[in-house]
C-alpha positions as CSV (number, residue, x, y, z in Angstrom):
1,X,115.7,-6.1,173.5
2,X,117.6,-8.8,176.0
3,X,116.2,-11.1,178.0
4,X,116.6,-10.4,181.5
5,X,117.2,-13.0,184.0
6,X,117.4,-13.3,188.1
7,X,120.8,-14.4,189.5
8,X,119.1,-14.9,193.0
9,X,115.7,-16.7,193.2
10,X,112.7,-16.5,195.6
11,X,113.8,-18.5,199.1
12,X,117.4,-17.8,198.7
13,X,119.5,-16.6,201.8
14,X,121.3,-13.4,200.9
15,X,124.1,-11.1,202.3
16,X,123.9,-6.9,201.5
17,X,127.3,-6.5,199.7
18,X,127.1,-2.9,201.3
19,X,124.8,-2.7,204.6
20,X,126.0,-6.4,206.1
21,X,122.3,-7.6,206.5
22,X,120.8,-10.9,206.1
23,X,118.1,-11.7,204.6
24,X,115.5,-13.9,202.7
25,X,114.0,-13.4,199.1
26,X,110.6,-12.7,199.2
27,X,109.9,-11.3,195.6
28,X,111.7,-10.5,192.1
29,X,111.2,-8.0,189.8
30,X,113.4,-8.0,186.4
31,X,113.4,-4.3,186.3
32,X,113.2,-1.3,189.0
33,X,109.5,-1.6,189.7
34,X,109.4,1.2,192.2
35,X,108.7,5.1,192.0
36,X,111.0,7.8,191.1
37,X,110.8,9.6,194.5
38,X,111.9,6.2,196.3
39,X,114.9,5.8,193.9
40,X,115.8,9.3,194.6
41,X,115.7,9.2,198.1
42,X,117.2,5.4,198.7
43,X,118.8,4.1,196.3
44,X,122.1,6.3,197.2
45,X,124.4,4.0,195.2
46,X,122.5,4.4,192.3
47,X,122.2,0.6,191.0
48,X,120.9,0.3,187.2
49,X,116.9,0.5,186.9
50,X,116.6,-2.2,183.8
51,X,118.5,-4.9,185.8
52,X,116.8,-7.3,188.7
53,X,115.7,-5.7,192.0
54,X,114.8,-7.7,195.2
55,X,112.6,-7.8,198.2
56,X,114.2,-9.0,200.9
57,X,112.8,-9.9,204.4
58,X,115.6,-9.0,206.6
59,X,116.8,-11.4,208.9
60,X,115.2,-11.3,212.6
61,X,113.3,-8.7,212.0
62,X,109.9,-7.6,210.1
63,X,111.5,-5.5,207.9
64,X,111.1,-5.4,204.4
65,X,114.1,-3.9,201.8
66,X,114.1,-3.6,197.9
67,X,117.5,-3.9,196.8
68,X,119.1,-4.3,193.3
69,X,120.9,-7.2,192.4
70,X,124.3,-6.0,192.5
71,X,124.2,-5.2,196.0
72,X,123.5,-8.9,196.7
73,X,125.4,-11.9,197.1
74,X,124.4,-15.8,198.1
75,X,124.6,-15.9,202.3
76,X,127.8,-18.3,202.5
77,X,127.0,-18.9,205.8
78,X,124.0,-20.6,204.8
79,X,125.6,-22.8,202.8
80,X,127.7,-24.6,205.4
């Protein structure tokens, strides 16, 4: 069995590769930590379950996403 290890941590600024939302990373979980039905009905793109997921607090809003890691990438805005 491999190790698995988070390419984003907690507090980073993100961009949604596919939805073009910010957001901030609230909480990690190595592997899909959610229920079946959820995957079914949400996750459209089908991201692997045994890599890193994400919740995300999106950007000016309340809202709260779980999102795999693919579909993520560092906020380059953020870092100017």
């Amino acid at each position: 069995m491999s190790a698995l290890k988070a390419k984003f941590c907690i507090g980073q600024l993100i961009n949604h590769k596919l939805f073009n939302y910010r957001g901030i990373i609230v909480g990690v979980d190595l592997e899909f930590q959610n229920s079946d039905e959820w995957y079914e009905t949400m996750a459209r793109s089908r991201p692997p379950k045994d890599q890193p997921w994400y919740h995300i607090r999106v950007h000016n809003g309340t809202r709260l996403t779980y999102v795999a890691e693919r579909n993520l990438e560092l906020d380059m805005i953020a870092l100017n």
